[in-house]
C-alpha positions, -999 to 999 in steps of 0.1 A, spaced: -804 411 -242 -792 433 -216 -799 470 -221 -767 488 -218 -772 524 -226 -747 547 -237 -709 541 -227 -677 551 -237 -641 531 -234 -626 538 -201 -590 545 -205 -559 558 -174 -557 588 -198 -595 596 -186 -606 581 -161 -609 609 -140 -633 626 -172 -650 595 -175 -663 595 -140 -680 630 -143 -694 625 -181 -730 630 -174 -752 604 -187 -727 573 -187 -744 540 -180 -715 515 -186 -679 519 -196 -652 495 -217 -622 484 -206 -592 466 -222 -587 436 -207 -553 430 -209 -549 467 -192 -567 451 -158 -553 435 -129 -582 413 -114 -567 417 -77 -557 453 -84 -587 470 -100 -581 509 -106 -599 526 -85 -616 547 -110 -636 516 -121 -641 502 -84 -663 539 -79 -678 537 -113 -692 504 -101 -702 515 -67 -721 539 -87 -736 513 -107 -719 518 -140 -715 484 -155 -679 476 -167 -673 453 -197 -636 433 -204 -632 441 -241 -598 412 -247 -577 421 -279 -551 389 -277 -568 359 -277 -570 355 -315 -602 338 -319 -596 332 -361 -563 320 -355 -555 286 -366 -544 272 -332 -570 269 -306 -575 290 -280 -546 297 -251 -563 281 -218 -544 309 -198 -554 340 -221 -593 322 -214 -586 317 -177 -574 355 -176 -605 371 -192 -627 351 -172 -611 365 -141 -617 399 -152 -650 397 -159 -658 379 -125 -636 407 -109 -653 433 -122 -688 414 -125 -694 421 -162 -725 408 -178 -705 398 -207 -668 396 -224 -659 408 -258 -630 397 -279 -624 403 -319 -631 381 -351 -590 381 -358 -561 363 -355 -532 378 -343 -504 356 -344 -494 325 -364 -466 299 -371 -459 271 -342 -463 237 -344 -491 238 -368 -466 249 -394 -428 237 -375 -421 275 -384 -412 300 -357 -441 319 -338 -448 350 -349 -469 382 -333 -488 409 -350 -492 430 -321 -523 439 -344 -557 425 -351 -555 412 -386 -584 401 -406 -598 362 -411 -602 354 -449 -641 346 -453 -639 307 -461 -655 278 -451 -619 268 -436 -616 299 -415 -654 298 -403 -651 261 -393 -623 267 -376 -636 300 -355 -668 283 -348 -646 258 -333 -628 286 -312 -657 304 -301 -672 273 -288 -646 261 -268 -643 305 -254 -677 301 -246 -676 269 -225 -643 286 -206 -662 316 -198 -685 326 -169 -711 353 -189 -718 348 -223 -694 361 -254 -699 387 -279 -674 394 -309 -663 424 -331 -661 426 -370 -628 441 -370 -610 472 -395 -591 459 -425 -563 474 -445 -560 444 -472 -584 418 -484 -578 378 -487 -581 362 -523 -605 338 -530 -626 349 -503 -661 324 -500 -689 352 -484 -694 383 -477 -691 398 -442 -727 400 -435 -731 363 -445 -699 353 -425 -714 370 -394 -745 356 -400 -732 320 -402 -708 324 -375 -740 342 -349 -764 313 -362 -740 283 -356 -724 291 -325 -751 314 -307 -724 340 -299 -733 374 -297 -723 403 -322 -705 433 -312 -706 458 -344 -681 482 -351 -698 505 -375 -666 530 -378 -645 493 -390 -676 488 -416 -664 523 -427 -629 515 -429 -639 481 -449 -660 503 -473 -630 526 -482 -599 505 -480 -621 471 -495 -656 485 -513 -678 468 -492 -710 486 -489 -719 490 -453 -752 487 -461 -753 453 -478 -736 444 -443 -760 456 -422 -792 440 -443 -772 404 -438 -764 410 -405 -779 386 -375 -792 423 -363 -809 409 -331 -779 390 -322 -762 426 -315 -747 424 -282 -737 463 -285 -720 490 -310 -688 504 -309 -682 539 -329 -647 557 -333 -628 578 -356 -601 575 -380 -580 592 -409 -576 591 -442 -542 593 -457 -531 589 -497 -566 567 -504 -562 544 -474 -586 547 -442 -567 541 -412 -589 531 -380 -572 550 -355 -592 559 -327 -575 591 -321 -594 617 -345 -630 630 -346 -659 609 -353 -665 614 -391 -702 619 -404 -699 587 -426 -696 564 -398 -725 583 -380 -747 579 -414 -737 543 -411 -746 545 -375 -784 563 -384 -788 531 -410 -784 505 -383 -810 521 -361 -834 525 -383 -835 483 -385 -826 476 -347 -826 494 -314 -791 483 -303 -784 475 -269 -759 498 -260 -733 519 -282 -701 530 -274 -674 559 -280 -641 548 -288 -608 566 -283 -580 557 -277 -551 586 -285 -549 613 -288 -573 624 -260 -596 658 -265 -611 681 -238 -638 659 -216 -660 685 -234 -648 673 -269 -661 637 -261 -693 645 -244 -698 666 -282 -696 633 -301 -718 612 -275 -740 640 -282 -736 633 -322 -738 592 -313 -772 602 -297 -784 622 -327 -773 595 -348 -798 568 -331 -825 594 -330 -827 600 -366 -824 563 -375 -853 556 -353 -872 583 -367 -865 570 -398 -877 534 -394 -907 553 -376 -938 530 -358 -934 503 -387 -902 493 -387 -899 464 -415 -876 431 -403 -849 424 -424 -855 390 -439 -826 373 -418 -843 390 -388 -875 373 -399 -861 342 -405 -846 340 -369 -879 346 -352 -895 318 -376 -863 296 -370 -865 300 -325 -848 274 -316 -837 258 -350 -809 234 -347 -778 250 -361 -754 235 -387 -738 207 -370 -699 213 -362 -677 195 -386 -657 161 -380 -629 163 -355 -604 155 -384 -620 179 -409 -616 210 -386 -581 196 -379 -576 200 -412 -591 232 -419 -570 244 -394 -537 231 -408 -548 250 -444 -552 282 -424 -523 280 -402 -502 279 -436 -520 310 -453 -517 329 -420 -482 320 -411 -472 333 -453 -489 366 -448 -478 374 -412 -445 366 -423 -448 387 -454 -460 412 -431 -434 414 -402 -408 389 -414 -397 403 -454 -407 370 -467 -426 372 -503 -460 381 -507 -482 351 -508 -500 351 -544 -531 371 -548 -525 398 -523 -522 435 -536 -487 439 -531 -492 480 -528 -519 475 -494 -494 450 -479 -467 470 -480 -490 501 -464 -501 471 -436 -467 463 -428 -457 500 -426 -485 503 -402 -474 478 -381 -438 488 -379 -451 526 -367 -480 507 -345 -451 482 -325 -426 516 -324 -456 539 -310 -466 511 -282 -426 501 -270 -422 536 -266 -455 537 -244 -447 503 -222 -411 512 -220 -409 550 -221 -375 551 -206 -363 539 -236 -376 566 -261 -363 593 -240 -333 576 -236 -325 572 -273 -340 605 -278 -349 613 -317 -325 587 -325 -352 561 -312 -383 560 -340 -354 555 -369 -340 525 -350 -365 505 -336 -381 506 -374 -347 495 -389 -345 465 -361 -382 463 -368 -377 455 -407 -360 422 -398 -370 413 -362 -406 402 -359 -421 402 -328 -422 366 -313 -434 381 -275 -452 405 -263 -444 442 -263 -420 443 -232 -400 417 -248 -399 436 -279 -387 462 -262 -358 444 -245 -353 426 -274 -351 459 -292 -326 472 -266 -303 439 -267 -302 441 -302 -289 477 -306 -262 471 -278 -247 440 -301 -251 459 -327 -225 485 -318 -250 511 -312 -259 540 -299 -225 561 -309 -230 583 -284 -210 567 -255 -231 584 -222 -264 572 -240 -245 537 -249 -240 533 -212 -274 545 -201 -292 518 -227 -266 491 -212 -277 502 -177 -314 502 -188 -312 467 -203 -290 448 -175 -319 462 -155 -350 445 -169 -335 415 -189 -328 389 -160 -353 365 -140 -350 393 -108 -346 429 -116 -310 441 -113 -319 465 -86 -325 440 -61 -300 413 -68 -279 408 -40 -245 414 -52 -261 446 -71 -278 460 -31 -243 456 -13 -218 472 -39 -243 502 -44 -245 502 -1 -213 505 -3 -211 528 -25 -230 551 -3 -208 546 29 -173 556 8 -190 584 0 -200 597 29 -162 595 39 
């Protein structure tokens, strides 16, 4: 596999840090943040410079039940042609459910939520990441993603679900070893049982970040420090592989430039010690060993047509009852712990408030303090059914029939801001809207 080096997730916040980091060899960005025809120009010089620039895509929702959106595909593929990336990442997670698989209204996460390990759900990605693969020009690599609950009845383990997904679809592994921390606190998984199942040479790269713990419950936020634990899980996974590349995550809550080059600095310790550790001998795992003996050993065929049809019926129902129990107030499904769902959905109330207020910023400073208490009240019985910048007009439109705000100035600004945005053309340049304010401006020069 390509060698990548050492990178770190390029973000607006810090691009202009980014591109004097000493010692960067390639950088992450988020797809869905990139304009193919309108690159930033902080990643057109990082490429001049021969920094290599990878799409990382966080909606297609590979272990959803539906199969993948030909237009999310077509997008990603763009980027990664416009920005001539050796490779595309997306996530092991499904991030929407409901639709015709289940004649029950289309709901969003606007989160990564976790794939229950069963034979359904593995059919059914295997299936997904196939038909990714064939869509897109470089080859595919896919994160083990952070988990706040756990499914019941769950069939494997998630080394032996990566290792079954990486051996029958020849997709590459990208390994978050900061979200195999947050599985070990929030689900007691044992990072290391993960890492000795793990397909290690199918690593594509390894992505580490920071979180916080709060009242038992790891949050992965990617806006705090780099904790030693997720380091330690770091060391263990060099001592049985030299990975690619490995990456710094952050995402919020941006430090001093100097701050970050610190924790590259720990990320670099990290790898050294592991490789001391595994020193000149370093023993293969026994799945490592049994994919050198395999070479090209024919993978487990794919199932029936039918059979994966069905499959995906089955998980389109359990995902559909838990995103809905989730965003929607409908009951829990049965086996669920009713205490962690309730923390999820908090999570992604606060997550959908904390990203509308980032993609529509007018309307947080419009609304003022008034804005977090009401967008999680409309929240609690509006799922998301479109991205955020409906939400947030959606959001808006809502509060105006609603009565709200009290405050008649701020009433009228919000009505302004909405009749702006919510029509086919923006208000501003309507016609109609262009001659009465032109007029405007000549009565008052009278």
């Amino acid at each position: 596999m390509e060698r990548l080096g050492t990178g770190i997730g390029w973000r607006p916040e810090i691009a202009d840090a980014v591109e004097r980091m000493p010692g960067i060899d390639w950088v992450e960005a988020v797809a869905e943040n990139v304009c193919p025809g309108h690159l930033p120009d902080s990643l057109l010089r990082l490429r001049e410079r021969g920094v290599t620039v990878i799409p990382h895509g966080v909606s297609l929702g590979l272990g959803g039940a539906d199969r993948p959106d030909e237009g999310r595909l077509t997008a990603l593929a763009e980027r990664a042609e416009a920005l001539g990336s050796p490779l595309v990442t997306e996530h092991i997670a499904f991030v929407r459910a409901g639709g015709s698989l289940t004649a029950s209204p289309l709901l969003e996460a606007g989160h990564l939520l976790p794939v229950p390990r069963t034979r359904d759900a593995l059919d059914v990605l295997c299936e997904n990441i196939r038909i990714a693969q064939d869509a897109l020009p470089v080859p595919l690599a896919v994160e083990n993603i952070a988990a706040l609950l756990a499914w019941p009845g769950e069939e494997m383990t998630e080394g032996q679900f990566l290792y079954e997904l990486a051996d029958r679809t020849g997709v590459r592994l990208l390994i978050d070893v900061a979200n195999l921390h947050t599985n070990h606190v929030n689900r007691g998984e044992d990072p290391a049982k993960a890492l000795a199942e793990l397909p290690v040479e199918a690593i594509a790269y390894v992505h580490v970040a920071g979180g916080v713990e709060r009242d038992g419950v790891w949050h992965d936020s990617h806006a705090h420090p780099v904790p030693a634990q997720v380091l330690d899980i770091l060391t263990d996974l060099a001592s049985r592989v030299t990975p690619p590349g490995v990456l710094l995550e952050r995402d919020d809550n941006f430090p001093e430039p100097a701050v970050l080059e610190r924790e590259l600095e720990a990320i670099q310790g990290a790898l050294t010690k592991g490789w001391a550790r595994s020193a000149a001998s370093r023993v293969p795992s026994r799945e490592a060993k049994a994919i050198r003996a395999a070479g090209s050993r024919k993978t487990a065929p794919a199932p029936e047509a039918t059979a994966t049809d069905t499959a995906r019926q089955r998980l389109a129902l359990a995902q559909t009852a838990l995103l809905s129990a989730l965003v929607a107030g409908t009951p829990v499904p049965d086996g669920f712990d009713r205490v962690r769902l309730g923390v999820q959905a908090r999570a992604l109330g606060a997550k959908r408030a904390d990203v509308v207020a980032k993609v529509a910023p007018e309307l947080a400073e419009i609304l003022g303090d008034s804005y977090r208490p009401a967008f999680l009240a409309y929240a609690h019985s509006h799922p998301m059914t479109g991205g955020y910048r409906r939400d947030a007009l959606d959001f808006a439109g809502q509060l105006l029939l609603s009565g709200g705000p009290e405050n008649a100035e701020v009433r009228r600004e919000l009505r302004e801001w909405w009749l702006e945005r919510s029509g086919p053309v923006p208000r501003s340049t309507r016609p109609t809207v262009r001659l009465a304010r032109a007029t405007k401006r000549v009565l008052l020069r009278r």
